[in-house]
N, CA, C and O atoms as a Tinker XYZ file with bonds, in Angstrom:
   384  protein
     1  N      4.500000    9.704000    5.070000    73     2
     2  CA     5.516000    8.724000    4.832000    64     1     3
     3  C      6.810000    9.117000    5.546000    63     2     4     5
     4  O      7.421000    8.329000    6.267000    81     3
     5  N      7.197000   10.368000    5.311000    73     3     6
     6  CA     8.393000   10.657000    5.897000    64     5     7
     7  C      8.101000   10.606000    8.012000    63     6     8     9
     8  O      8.916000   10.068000    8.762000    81     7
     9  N      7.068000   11.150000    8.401000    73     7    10
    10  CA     6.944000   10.995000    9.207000    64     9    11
    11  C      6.764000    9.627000   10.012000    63    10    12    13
    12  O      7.002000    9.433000   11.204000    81    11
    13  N      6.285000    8.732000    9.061000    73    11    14
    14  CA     6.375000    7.259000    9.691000    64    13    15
    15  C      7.797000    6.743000    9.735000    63    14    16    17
    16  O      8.211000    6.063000   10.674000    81    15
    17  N      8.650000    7.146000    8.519000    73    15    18
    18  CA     9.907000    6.366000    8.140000    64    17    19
    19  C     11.037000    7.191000    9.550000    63    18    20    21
    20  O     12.057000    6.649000    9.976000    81    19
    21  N     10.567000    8.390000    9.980000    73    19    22
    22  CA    11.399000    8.582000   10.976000    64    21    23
    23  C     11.037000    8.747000   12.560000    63    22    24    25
    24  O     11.794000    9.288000   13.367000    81    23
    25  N     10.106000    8.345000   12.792000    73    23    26
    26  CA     9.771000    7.830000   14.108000    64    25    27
    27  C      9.021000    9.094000   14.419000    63    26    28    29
    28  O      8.910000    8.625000   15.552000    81    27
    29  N      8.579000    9.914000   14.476000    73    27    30
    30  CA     8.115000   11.132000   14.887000    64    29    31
    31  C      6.551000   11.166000   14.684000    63    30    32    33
    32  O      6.134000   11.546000   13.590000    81    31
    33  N      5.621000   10.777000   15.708000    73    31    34
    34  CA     4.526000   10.163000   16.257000    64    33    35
    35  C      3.283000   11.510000   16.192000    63    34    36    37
    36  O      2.469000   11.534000   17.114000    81    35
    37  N      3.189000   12.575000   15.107000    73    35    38
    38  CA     2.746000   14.060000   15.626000    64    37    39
    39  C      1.013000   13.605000   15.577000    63    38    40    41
    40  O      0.285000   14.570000   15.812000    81    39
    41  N      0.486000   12.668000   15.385000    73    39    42
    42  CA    -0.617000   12.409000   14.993000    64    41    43
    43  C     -0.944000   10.464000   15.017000    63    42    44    45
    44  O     -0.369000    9.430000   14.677000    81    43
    45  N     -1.948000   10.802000   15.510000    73    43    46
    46  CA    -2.816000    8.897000   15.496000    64    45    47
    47  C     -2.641000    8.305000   14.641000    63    46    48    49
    48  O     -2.293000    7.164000   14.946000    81    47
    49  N     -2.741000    8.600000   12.965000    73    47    50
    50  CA    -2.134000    7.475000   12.346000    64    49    51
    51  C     -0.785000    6.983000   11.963000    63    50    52    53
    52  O     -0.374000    5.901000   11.544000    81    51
    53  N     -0.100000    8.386000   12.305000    73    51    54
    54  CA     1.562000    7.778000   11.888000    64    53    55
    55  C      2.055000    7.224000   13.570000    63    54    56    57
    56  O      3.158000    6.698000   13.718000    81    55
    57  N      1.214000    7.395000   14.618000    73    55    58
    58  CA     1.721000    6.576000   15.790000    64    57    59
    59  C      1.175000    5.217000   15.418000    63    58    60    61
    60  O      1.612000    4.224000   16.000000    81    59
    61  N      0.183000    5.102000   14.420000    73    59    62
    62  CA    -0.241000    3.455000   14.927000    64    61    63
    63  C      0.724000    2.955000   13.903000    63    62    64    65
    64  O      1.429000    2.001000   14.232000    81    63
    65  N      0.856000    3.465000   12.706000    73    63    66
    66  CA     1.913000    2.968000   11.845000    64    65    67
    67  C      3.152000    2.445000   12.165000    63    66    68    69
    68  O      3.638000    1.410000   11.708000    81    67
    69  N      3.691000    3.279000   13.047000    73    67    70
    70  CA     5.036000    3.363000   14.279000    64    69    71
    71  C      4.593000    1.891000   14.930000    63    70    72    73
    72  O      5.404000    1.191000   15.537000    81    71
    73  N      3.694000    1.648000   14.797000    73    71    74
    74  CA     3.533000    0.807000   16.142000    64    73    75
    75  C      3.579000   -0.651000   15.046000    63    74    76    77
    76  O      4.399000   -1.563000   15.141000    81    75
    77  N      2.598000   -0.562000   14.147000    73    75    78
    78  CA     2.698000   -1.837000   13.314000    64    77    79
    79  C      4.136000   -2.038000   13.280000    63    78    80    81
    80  O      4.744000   -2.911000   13.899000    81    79
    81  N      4.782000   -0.898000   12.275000    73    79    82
    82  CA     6.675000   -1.289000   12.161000    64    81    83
    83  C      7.450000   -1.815000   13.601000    63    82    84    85
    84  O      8.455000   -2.524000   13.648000    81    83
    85  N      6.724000   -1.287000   14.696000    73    83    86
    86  CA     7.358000   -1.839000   15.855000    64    85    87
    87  C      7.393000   -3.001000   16.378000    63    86    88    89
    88  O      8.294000   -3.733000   16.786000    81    87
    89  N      6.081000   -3.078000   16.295000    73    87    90
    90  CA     5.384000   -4.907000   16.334000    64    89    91
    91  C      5.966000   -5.932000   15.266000    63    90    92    93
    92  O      5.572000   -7.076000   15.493000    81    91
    93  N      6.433000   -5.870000   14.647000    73    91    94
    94  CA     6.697000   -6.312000   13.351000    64    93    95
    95  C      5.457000   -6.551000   12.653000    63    94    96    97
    96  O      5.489000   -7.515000   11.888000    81    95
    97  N      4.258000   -5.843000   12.734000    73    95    98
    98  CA     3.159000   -6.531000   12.275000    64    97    99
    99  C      3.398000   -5.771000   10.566000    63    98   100   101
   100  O      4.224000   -4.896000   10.307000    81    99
   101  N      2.422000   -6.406000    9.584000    73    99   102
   102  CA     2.290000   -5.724000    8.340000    64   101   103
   103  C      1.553000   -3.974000    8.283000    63   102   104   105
   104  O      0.499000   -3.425000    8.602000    81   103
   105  N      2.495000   -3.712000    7.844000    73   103   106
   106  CA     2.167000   -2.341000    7.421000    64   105   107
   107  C      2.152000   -1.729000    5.661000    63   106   108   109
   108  O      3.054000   -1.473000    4.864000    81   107
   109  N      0.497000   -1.663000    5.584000    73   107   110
   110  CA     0.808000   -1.638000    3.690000    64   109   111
   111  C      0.570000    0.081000    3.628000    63   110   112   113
   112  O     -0.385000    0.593000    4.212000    81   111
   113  N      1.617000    0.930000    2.804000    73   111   114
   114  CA     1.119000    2.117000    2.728000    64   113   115
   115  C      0.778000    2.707000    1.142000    63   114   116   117
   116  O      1.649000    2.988000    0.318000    81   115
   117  N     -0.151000    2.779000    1.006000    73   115   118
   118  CA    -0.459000    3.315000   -0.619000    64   117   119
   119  C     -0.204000    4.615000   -0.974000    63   118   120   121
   120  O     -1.099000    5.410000   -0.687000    81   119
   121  N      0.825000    5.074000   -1.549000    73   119   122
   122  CA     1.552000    6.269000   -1.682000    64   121   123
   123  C      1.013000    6.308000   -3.016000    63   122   124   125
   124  O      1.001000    5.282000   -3.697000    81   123
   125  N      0.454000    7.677000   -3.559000    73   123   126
   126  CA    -0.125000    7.925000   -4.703000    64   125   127
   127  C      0.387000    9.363000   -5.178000    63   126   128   129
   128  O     -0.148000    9.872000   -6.163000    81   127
   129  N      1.288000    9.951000   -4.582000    73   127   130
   130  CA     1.935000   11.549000   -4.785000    64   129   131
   131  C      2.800000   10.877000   -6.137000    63   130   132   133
   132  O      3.513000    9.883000   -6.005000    81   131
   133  N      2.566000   11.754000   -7.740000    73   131   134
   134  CA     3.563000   11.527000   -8.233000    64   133   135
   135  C      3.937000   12.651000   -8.913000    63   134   136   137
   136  O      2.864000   13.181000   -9.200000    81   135
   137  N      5.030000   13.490000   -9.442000    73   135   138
   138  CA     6.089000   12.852000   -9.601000    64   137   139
   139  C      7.002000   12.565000   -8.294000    63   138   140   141
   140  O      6.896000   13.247000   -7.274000    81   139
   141  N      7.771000   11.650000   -8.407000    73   139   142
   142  CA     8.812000   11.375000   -6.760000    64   141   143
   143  C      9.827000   12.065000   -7.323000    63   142   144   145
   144  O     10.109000   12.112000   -8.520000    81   143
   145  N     10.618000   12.845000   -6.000000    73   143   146
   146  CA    11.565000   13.123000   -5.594000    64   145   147
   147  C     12.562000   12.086000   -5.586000    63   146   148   149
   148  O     12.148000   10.927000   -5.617000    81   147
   149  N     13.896000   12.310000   -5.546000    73   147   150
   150  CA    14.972000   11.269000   -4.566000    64   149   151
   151  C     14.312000   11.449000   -3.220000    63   150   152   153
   152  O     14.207000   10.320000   -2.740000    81   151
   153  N     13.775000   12.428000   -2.319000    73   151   154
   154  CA    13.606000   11.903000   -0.861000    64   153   155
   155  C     12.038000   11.120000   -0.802000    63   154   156   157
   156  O     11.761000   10.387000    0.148000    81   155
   157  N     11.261000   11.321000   -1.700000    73   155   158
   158  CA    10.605000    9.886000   -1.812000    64   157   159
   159  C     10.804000    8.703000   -1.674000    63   158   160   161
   160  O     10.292000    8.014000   -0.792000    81   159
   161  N     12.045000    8.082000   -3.054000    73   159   162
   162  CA    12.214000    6.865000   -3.183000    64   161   163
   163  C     13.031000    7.065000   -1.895000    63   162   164   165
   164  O     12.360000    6.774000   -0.905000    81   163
   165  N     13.887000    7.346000   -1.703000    73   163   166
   166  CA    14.740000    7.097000    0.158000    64   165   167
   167  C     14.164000    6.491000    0.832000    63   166   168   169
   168  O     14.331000    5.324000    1.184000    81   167
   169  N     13.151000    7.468000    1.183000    73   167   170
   170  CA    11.986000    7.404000    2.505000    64   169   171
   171  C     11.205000    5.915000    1.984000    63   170   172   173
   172  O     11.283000    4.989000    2.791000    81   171
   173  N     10.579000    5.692000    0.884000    73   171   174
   174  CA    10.179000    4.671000    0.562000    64   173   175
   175  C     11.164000    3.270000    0.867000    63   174   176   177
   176  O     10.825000    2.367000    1.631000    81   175
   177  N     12.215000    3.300000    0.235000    73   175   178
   178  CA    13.417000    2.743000    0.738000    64   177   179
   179  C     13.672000    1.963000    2.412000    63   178   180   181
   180  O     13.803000    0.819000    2.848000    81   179
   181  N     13.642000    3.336000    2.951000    73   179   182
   182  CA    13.902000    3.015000    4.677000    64   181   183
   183  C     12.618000    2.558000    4.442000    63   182   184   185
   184  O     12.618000    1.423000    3.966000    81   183
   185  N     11.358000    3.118000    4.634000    73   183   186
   186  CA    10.432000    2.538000    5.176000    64   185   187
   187  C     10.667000    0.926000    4.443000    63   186   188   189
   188  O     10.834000    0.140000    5.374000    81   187
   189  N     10.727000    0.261000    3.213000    73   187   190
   190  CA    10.712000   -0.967000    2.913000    64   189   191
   191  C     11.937000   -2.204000    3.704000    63   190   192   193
   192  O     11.676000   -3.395000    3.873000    81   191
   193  N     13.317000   -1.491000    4.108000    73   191   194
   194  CA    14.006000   -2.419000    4.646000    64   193   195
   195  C     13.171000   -1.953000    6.351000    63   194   196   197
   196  O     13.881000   -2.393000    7.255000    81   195
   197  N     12.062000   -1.301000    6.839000    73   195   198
   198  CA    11.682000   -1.218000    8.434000    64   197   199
   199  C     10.311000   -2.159000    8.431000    63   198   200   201
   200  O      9.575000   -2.252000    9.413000    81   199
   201  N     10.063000   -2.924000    7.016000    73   199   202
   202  CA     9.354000   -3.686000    6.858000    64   201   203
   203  C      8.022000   -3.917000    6.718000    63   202   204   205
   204  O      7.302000   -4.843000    7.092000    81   203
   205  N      7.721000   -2.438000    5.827000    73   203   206
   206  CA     6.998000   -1.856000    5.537000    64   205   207
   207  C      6.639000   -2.450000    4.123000    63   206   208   209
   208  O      7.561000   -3.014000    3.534000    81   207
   209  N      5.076000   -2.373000    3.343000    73   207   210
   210  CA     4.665000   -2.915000    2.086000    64   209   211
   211  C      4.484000   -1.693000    1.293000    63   210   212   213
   212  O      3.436000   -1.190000    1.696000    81   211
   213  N      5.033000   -0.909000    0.287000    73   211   214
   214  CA     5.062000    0.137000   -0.489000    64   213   215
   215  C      4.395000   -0.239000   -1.627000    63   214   216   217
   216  O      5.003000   -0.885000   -2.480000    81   215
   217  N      2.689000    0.203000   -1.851000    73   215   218
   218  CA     2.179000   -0.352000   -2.374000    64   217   219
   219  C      1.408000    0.943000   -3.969000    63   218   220   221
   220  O      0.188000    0.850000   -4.110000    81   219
   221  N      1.823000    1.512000   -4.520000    73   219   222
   222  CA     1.630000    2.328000   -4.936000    64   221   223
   223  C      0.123000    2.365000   -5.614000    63   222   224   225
   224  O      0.350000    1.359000   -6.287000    81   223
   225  N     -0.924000    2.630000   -5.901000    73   223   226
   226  CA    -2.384000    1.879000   -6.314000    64   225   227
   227  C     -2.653000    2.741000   -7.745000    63   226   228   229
   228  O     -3.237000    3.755000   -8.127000    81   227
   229  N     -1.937000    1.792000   -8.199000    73   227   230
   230  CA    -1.802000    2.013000   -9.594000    64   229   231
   231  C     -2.726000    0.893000  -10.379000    63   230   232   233
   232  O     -2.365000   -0.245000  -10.079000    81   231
   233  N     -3.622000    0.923000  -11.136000    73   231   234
   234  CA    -4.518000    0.096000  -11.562000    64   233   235
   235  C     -4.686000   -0.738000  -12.523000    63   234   236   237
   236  O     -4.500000   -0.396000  -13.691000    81   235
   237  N     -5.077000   -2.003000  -12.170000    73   235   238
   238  CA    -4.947000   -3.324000  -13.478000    64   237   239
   239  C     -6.187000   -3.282000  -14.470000    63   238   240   241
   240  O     -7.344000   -3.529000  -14.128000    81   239
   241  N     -5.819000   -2.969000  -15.617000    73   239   242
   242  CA    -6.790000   -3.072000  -16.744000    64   241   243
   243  C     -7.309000   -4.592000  -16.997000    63   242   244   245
   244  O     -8.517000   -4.805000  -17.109000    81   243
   245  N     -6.197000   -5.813000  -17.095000    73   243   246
   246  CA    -6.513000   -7.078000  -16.933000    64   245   247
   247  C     -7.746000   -7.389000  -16.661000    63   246   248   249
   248  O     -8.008000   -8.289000  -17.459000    81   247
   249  N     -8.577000   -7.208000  -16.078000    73   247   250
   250  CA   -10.209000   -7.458000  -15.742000    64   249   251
   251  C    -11.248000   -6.780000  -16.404000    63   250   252   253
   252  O    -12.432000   -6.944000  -16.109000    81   251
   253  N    -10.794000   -5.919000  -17.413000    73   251   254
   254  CA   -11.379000   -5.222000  -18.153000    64   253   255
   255  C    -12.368000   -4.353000  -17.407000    63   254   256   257
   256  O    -13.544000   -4.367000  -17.771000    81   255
   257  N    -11.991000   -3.612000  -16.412000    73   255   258
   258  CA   -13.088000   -2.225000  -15.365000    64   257   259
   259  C    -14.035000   -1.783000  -16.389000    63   258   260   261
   260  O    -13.584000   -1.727000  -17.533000    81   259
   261  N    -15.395000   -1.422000  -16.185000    73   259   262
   262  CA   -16.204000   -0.555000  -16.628000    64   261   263
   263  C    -16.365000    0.643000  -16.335000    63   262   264   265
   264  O    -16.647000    1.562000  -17.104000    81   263
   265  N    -16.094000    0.699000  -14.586000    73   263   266
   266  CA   -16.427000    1.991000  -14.149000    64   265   267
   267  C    -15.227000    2.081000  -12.958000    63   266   268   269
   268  O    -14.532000    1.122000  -12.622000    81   267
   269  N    -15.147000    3.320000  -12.445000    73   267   270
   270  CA   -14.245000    3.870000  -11.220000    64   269   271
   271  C    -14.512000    2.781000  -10.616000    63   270   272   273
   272  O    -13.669000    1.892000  -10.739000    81   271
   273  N    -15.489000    2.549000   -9.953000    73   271   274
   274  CA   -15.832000    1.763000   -8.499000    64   273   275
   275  C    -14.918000    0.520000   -8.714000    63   274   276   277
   276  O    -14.239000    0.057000   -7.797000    81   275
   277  N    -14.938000   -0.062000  -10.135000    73   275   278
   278  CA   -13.951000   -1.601000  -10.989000    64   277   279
   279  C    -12.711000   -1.566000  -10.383000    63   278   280   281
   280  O    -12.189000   -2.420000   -9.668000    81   279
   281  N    -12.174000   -0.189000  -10.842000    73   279   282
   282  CA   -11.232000   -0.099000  -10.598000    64   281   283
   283  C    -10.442000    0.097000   -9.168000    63   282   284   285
   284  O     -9.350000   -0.416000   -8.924000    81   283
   285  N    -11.336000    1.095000   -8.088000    73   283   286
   286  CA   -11.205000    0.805000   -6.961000    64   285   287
   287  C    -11.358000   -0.149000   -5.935000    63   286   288   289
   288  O    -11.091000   -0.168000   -4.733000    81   287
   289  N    -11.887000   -0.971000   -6.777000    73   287   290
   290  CA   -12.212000   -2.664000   -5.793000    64   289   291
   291  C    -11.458000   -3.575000   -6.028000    63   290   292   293
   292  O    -11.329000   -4.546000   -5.282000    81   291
   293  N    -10.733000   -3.379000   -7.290000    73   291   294
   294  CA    -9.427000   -3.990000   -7.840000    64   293   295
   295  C     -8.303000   -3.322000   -6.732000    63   294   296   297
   296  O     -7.753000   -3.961000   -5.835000    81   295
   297  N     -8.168000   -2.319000   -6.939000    73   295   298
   298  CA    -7.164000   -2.276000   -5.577000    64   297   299
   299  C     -7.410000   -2.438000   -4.045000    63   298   300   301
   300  O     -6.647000   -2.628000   -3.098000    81   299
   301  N     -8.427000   -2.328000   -4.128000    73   299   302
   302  CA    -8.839000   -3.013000   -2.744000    64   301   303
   303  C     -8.400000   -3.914000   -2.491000    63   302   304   305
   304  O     -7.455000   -3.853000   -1.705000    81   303
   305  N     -8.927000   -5.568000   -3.123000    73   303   306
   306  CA    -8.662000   -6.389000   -3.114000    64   305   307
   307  C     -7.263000   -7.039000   -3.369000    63   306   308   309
   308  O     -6.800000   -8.152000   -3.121000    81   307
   309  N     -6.816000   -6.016000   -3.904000    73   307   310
   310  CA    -5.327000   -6.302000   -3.849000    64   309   311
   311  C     -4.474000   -6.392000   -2.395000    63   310   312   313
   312  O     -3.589000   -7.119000   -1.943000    81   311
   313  N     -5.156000   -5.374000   -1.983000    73   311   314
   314  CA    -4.462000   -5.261000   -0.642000    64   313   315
   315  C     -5.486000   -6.150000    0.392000    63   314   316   317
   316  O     -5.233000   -7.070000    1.170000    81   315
   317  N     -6.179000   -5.769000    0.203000    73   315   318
   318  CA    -7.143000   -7.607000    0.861000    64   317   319
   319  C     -6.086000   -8.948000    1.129000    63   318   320   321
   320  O     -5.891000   -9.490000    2.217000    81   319
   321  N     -5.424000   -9.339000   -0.280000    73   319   322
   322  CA    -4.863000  -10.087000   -0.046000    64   321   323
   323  C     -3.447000  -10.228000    0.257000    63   322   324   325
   324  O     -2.898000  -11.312000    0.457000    81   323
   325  N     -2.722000   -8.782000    0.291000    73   323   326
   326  CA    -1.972000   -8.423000    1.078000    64   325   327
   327  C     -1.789000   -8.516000    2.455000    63   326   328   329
   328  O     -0.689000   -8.891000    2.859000    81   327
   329  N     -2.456000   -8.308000    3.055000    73   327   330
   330  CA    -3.120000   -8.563000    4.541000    64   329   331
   331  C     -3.447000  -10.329000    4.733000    63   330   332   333
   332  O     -3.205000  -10.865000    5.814000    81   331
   333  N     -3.933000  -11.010000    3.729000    73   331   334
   334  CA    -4.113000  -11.731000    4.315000    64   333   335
   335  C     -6.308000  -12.861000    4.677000    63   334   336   337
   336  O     -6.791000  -13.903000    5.120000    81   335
   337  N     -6.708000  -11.457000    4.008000    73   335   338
   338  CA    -7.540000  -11.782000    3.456000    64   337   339
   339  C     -8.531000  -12.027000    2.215000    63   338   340   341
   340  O     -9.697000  -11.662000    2.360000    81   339
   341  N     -8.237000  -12.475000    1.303000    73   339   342
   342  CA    -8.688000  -12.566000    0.045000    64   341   343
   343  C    -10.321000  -12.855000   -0.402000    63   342   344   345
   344  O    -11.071000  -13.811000   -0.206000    81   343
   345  N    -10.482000  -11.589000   -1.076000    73   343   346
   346  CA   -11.964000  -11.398000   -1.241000    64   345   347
   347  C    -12.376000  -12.837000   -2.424000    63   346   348   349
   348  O    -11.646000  -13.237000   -3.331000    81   347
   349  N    -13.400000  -13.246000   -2.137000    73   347   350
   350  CA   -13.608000  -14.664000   -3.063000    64   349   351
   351  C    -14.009000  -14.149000   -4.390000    63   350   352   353
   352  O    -13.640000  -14.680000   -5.437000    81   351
   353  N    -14.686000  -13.224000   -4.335000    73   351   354
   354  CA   -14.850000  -12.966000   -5.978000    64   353   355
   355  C    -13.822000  -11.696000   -6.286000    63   354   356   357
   356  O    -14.380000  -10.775000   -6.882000    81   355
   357  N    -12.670000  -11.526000   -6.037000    73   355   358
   358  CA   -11.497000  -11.022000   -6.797000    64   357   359
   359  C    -11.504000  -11.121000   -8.175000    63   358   360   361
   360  O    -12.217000  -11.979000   -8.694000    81   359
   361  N    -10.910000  -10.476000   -8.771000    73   359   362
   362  CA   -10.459000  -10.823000  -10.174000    64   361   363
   363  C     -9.052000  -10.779000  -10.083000    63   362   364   365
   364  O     -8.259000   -9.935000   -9.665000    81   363
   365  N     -8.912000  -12.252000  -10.737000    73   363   366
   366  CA    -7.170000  -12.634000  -10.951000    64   365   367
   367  C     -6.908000  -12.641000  -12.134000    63   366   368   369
   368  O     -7.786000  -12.605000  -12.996000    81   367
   369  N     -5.595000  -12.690000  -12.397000    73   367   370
   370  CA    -5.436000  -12.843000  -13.889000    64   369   371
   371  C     -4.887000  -13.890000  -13.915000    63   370   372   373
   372  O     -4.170000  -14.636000  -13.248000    81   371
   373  N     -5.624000  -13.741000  -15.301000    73   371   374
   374  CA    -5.879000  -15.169000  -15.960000    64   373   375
   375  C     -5.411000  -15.307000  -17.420000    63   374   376   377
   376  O     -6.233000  -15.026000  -18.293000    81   375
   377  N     -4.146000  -15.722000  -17.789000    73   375   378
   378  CA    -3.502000  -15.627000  -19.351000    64   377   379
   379  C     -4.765000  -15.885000  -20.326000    63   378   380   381
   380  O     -4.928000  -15.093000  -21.254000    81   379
   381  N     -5.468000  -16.723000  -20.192000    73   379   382
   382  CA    -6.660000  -17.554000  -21.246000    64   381   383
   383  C     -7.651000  -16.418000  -21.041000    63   382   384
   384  O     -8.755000  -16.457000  -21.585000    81   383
């Protein structure tokens, strides 16, 4: 994260990252380190006004998961439709 939020390219995925933020294209990053620092939220920060999606994959009980895999396809699909593609059998929530 810090390395994407300050331009410094030491490796293939924080150059392509560099490159989405450059392009203006979407860039979603799932940051899962907790507890945060202040130079976390910062860095999170810059990266969100460089137009970046700070997506932390923290998990919805709402669908009632049975197993890990529930729960990891729930965030999947979250970011599925982040991007732009939305998986058809998602689980949404649903008040009723």
């Amino acid at each position: 994260m810090s390395a994407i939020a300050t331009g410094v390219s030491s490796n293939l995925m924080v150059r392509a990252a560099d490159v989405m933020l450059k392009e203006r294209r979407r860039l979603i990053l799932l940051v899962r380190e907790t507890p945060l620092h202040l130079g976390h939220l910062r860095t999170m920060a810059a990266l969100t006004e460089m137009g970046a999606i700070i997506m932390p994959p923290v998990p919805g009980f709402y669908h009632n998961p049975k197993t890990v895999e529930d729960i990891v396809d729930h965030t999947l699909e979250r970011v599925l439709d982040l991007i732009g593609l939305p998986a058809p059998d998602a689980h949404r929530w649903n008040p009723e």
